[in-house]
Each structure stands twice: as C-alpha cells, then as structure tokens.
C-alpha positions in Angstrom: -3.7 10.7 12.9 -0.2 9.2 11.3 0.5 9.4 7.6 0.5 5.6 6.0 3.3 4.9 3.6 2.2 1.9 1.1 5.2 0.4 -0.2 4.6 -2.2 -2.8 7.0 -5.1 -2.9 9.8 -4.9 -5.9 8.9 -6.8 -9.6 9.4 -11.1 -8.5 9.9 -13.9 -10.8 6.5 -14.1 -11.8 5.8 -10.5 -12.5 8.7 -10.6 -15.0 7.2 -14.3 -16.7 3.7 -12.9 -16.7 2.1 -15.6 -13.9 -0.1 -14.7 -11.1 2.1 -15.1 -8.0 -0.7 -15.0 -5.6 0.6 -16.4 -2.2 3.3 -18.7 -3.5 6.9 -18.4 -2.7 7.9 -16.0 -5.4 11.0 -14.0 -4.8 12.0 -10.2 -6.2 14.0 -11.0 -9.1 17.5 -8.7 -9.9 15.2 -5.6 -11.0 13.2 -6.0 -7.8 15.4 -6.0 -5.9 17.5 -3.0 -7.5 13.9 -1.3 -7.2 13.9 -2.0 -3.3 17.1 -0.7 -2.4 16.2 2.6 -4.5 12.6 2.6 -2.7 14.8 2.8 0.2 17.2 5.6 -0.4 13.9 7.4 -0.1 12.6 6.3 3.1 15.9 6.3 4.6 15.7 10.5 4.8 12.2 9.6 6.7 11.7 9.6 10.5 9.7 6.0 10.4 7.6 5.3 13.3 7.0 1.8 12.5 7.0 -0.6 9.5 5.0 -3.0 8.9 4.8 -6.1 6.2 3.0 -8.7 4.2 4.5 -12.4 5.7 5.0 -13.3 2.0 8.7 -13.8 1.0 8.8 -10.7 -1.4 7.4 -8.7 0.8 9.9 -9.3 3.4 12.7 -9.1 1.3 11.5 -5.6 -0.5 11.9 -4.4 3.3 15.4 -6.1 4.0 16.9 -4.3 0.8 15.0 -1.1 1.8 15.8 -0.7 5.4 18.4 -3.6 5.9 18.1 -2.1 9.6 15.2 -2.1 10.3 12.8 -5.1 11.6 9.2 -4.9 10.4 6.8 -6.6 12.4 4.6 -9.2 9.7 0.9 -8.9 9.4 -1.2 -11.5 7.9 -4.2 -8.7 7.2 -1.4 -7.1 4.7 -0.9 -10.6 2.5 -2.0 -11.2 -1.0 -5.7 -11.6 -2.1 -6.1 -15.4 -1.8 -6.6 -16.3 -5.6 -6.8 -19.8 -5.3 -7.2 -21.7 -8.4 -5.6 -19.1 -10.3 -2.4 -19.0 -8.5 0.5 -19.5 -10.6 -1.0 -19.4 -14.2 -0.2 -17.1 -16.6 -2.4 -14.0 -16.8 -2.8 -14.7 -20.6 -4.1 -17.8 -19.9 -6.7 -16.4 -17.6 -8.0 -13.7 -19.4 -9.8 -16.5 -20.9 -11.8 -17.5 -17.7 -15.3 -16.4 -17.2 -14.6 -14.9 -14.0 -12.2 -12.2 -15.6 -14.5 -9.7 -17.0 -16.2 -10.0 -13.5 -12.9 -9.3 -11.5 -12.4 -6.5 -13.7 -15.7 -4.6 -13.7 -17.2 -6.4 -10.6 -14.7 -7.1 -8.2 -16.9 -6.9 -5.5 -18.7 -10.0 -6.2 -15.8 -11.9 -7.1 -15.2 -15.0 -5.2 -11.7 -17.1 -6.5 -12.3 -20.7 -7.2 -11.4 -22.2 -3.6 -10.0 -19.2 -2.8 -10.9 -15.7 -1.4 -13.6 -13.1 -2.0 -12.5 -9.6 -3.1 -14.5 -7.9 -0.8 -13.3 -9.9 2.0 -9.4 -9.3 1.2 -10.2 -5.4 0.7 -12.4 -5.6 4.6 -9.6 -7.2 5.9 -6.8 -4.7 4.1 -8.3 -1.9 5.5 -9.2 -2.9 9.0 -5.5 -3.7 9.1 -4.6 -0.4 7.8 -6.5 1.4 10.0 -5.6 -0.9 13.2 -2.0 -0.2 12.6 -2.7 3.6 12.1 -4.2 4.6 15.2 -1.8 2.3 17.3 1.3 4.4 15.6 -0.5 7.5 16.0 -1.4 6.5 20.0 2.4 5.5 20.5 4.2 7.8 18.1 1.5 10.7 17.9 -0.2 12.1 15.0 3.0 13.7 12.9 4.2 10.0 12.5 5.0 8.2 9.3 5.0 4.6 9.2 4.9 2.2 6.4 2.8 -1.0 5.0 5.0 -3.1 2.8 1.9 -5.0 0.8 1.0 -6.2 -2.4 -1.1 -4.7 -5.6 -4.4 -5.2 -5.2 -4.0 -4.8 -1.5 -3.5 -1.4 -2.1 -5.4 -0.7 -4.6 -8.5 -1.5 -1.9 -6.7 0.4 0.9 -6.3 3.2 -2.0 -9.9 2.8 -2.8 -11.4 2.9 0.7 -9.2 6.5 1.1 -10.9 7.9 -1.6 -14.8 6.7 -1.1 -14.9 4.5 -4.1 -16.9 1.3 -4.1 -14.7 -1.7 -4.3 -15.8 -2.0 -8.5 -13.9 1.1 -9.1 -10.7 -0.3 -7.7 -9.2 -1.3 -10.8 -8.7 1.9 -12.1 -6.3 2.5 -9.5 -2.3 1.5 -10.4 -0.1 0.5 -7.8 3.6 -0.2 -9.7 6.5 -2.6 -8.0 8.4 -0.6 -5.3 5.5 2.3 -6.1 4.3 4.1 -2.9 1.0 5.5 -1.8 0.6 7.9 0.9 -2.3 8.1 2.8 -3.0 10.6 5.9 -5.6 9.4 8.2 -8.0 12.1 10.2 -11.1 11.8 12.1 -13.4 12.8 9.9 -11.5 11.4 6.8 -8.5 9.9 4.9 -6.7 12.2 2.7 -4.8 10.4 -0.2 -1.5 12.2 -0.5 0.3 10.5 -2.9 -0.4 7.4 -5.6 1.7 5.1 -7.1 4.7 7.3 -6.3 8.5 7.2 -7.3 9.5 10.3 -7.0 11.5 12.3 -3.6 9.7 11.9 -0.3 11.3 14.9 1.9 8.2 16.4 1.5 5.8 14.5 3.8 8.4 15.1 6.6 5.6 17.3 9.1 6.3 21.1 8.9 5.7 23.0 12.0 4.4 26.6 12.9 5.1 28.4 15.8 2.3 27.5 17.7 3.4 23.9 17.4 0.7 22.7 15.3 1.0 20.9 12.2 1.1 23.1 9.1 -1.2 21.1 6.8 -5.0 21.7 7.0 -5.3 17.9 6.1 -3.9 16.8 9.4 -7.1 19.1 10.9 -9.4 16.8 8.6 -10.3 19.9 6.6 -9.4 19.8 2.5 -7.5 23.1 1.5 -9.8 24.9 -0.8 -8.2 25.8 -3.5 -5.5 23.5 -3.3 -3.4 24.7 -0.6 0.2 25.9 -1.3 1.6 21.9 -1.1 3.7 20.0 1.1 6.3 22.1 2.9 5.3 25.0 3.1 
C-alpha cells in the first residue's frame, strides 16, 4: 500500500511561550514558519500523491509555506486531541494537576476535563490514517507517497499503532515541529520507516527492478532480515 508522510505542523506561539495550544487559534510563529518552508524544500523533490491536513490554522499554514502550490484537502480525524480544560495553560502550571502523571504513564485511560479521551483521539487518528491510505493507494497505486499534515500527539498514536505498542507506551515516542514520520502500509503490517525525521527525503522515492516490482521487501509486507541494504538500493 502507499507510504504515509507525517508532517508535523512548524513551532506556534504557544510552543515558543510554553502553553498548551490544544485547538485554539494559535499560529506558527517566525521559526515555524522558517521550519515549514525548509520541511518543504524536502518534499518538493517528492512525487506527492495527495496531502492531507489537520483544519487547525497552523496546520494549514505549515502546508501553505511548504507546498504554497499545492491544496490539501482538511480532515477533522487529523485535528488536535481535544484537551479541554487544559487548553491554553501553561504546561508548568499543569504538571501540577492530578491527571498529569496519568497522561504520562496511562494515557489510555485519560479522559480531559470536558474534553476528549486519549484513546478516542488515537482510534480516530488512525482510522483516518488508514482511510486516507488505501484511498491514495486505490487511486495513485501502491508506490505513492502522500502526506498527513497533523499535530504531536496525533502522531505519536498513529506512530504507536505502526509499531504494535499499546496506547501507554506512546509517550516515549518524539514527534518535533516540522519533524516527519514515515510510515509504509502493507497487508499484513505497517512498517515504520522513518521517525521524527529532518534529514533528506530522496530516499523514499520507489526504486524499481526490471521486473517492475518494487525493490523493497517491506512493500511485500515481509521485514528484511538482517536489515536489508536500505532505501535505494
């Protein structure tokens, strides 16, 4: 199936003044959005399928700077965990809350203060994930890369899912501003190809062999013992 490109959006406002943005209004501030246009620069050498985004304003703006020509269509699935009463305070401030230590060794029991259960944003992450993957890999076929503009802990859970880890093992996972995560899809499982990524990109472009078929064992759903020689070759 395609190969997923999880672009988190650039560092906002409230990254940069230590608040929990959640799904307020907050917009990339000047590194952001110097991290967006660099994020960019990489995917430009891709042959994108599809992109796809969060409907929150930094999400939407990550892709504008990114790929100023391209038009993402907007997802709800893909927007922030909704954190309710803990939107907008400072992450200091909430260390001190009872629920912390439970969101960060139990997330999957977490449910925000009139806001949203953990394990309900990461169902909802990954169904939407997944959704979006096998209607690019029906329309595009199964070399396609496409990319998810989303949020942190968004794709930390689709990150998560990839790997087989239970939801309480999420935060051990990092996903940076402008970061990208690569996950390949296949029938029998997900591969995860890259994590938290800022490095060059050429080498998830699909390398062919004679017979047509795609070089990589992965895209086969079959790990390369021993490691495999890497992308590209």
């Amino acid at each position: 199936m395609a190969t997923v490109l999880l672009l988190r959006h650039g560092r906002t406002t409230s990254n940069a003044t230590g608040e929990l943005a959640g799904r307020r209004p907050v917009e990339l501030d000047d590194t952001g959005r110097d991290q967006a246009r660099r994020a960019g620069e990489r995917l430009r050498a891709l042959p994108l399928a599809t992109v796809v985004c969060s409907p929150l304003v930094r999400c939407r703006q990550t892709v504008e700077l990114a790929l100023p020509d391209v038009v993402p269509a907007v997802d709800d699935g893909l927007t922030e965990c909704g954190y309710g009463d803990w939107e907008g305070r400072p992450l200091k401030e909430l260390a001190k809350d009872p629920l912390w230590p439970v969101v960060q060794q139990h997330p999957s029991a977490v449910v925000f203060p009139n806001g949203e259960a953990m394990a309900a944003m990461s169902a909802r992450a990954v169904a939407t994930i997944r959704r979006w993957d096998a209607k690019v890999t029906a329309e595009h076929g199964a070399d396609a890369l496409w990319v998810a503009c989303s949020h942190g802990d968004i794709i930390k859970a689709i990150v998560a899912d990839a790997m087989g880890l239970h939801l309480d093992e999420f935060q051990r996972i990092v996903a940076d501003p402008a970061s990208i995560s690569v996950i390949r899809y296949t029938p029998t499982r997900p591969f995860l190809v890259r994590l938290n990524d800022t490095a060059d990109l050429a080498g998830l472009i699909p390398v062919k062999k004679e017979d047509g078929q795609a070089a990589d064992p992965a895209a086969q759903s079959d790990a390369a013992v021993g490691g495999g020689a890497g992308a590209g070759v």
